[in-house]
C-alpha positions in Angstrom: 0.0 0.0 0.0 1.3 3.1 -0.9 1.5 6.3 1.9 -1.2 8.1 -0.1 -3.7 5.7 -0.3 -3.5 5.3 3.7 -3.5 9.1 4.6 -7.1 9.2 2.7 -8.5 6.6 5.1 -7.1 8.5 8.2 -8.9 12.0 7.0 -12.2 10.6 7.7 -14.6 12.5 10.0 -15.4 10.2 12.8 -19.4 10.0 13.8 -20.8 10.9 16.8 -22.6 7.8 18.5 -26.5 8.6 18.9 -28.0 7.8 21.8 -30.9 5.2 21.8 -33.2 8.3 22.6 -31.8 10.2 19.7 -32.1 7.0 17.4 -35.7 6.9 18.9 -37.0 10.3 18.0 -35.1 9.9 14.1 -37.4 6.9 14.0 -40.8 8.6 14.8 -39.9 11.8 12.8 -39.4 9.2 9.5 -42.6 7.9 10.5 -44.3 10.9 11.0 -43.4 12.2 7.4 -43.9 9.0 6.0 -47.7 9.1 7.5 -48.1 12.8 6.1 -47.8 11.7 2.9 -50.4 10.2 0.8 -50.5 6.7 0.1 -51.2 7.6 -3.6 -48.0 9.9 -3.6 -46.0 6.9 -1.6 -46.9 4.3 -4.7 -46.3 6.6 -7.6 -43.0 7.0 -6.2 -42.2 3.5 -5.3 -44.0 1.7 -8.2 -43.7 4.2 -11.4 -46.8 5.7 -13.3 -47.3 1.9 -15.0 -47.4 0.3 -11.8 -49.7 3.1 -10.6 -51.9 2.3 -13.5 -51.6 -1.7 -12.9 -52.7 -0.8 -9.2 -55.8 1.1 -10.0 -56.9 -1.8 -12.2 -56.3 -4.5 -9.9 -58.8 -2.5 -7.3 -61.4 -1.7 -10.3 -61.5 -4.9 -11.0 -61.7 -6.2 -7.6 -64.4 -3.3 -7.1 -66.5 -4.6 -10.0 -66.3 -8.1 -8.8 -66.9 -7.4 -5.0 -70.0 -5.4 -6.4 -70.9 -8.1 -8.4 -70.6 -10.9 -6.0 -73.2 -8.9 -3.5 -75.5 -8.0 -6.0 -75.5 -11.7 -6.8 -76.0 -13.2 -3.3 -78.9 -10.4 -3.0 -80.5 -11.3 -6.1 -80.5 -15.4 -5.0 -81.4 -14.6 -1.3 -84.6 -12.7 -2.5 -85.3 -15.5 -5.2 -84.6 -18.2 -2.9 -86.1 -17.4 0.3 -88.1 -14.0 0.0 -90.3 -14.8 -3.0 -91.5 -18.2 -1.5 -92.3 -17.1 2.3 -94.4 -14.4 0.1 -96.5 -17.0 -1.3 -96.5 -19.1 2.0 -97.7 -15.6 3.7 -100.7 -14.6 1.1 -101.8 -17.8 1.4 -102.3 -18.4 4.9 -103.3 -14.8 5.2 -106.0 -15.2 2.8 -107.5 -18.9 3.7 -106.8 -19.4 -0.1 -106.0 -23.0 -1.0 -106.2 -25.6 -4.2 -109.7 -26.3 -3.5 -110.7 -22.6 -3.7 -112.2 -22.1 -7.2 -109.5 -20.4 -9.7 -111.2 -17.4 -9.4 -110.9 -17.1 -5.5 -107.4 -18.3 -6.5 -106.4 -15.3 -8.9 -108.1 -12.8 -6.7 -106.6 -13.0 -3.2 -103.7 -15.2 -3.8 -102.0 -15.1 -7.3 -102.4 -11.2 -7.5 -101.3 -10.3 -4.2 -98.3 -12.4 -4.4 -97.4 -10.9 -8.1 -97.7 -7.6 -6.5 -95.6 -8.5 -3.7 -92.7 -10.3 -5.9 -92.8 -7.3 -8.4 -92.2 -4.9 -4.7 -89.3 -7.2 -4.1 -87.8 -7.0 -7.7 -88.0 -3.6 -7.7 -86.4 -3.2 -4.3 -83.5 -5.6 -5.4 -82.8 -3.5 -8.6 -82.9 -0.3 -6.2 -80.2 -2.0 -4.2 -77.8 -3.1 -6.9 -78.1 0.0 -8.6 -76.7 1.5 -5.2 -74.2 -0.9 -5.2 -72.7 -0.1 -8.3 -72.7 4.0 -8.0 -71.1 3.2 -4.7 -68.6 1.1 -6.6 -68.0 3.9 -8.9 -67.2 6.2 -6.3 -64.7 4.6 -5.1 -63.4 3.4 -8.2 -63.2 7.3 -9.0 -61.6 8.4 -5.8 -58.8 5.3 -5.6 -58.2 7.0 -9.6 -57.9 10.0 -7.9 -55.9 9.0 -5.2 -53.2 7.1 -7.2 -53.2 9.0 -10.4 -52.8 12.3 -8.4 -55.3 14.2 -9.9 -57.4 17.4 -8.0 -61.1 16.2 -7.1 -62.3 19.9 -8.8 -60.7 19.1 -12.2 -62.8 15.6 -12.5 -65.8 16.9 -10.8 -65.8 19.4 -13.5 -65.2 17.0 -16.7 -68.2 14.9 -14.9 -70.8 17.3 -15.3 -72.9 17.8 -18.2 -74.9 21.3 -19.4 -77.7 20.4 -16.9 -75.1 20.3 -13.9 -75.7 16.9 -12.8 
């Protein structure tokens, strides 16, 4: 080794040892700016603007199939169970039975039950359709949220001439 290559090493600064409190407080002021910041901002950085992208997809997706599945389970609850304790409750409401004439039949038990099983379809659509503009909204702010964009600027390209 030659004189100059060991003067370099000797010209070194030596640290200062931290303290265990010192190392402590370092720690929770990462933290703390690592909690400040936005978990859309902290994947941009870490992942790239295609990773981003592959991100929001993944939870659209996963939105759309959540959404989906409930809408699904609703929809075979309410066919499965609902619609046949209706019929099971106009008819012993009614006194209505197979040796009524088919008139008796039509009047107080078919037609009550239709009316009830059309309330219940119409109730299920009302859910679902719920379902999927709550799905939307998040789909919309987790786009938001990762692609970085201001809630003003897609508020305004959502609204049509009539404001809605």
């Amino acid at each position: 080794m030659s004189p100059a290559a060991t003067g370099s090493e000797n010209k070194r600064k030596p640290r200062a040892k931290k303290s265990a409190a010192q190392r402590a407080a370092e720690a929770k002021q990462a933290d703390a700016d690592r909690a400040a910041t936005p978990l859309g901002v902290r994947l941009r950085a870490r992942l790239g603007e295609s990773g981003t992208r592959s991100v929001l997809a993944l939870v659209r997706v996963g939105l759309v199939l959540g959404s989906g599945l409930v809408c699904y389970v609703l929809a075979m609850f309410a066919a499965v169970t609902v619609v046949p304790n209706l019929f099971v409750m106009v008819a012993a409401g009614t006194g209505v039975g197979p040796t009524s004439s088919l008139e008796m039949q039509l009047a107080h038990w078919l037609a009550p039950s239709v009316f009830l099983i059309g309330l219940v379809f119409v109730l299920v659509l009302v859910v679902m359709r719920a379902l999927w503009r709550a799905q939307l909204r998040l789909a919309e702010r987790a786009r938001r949220a990762l692609l970085g964009e201001q809630a003003d600027a897609a508020q305004a390209t959502d609204t049509d001439s009539a404001g809605r």
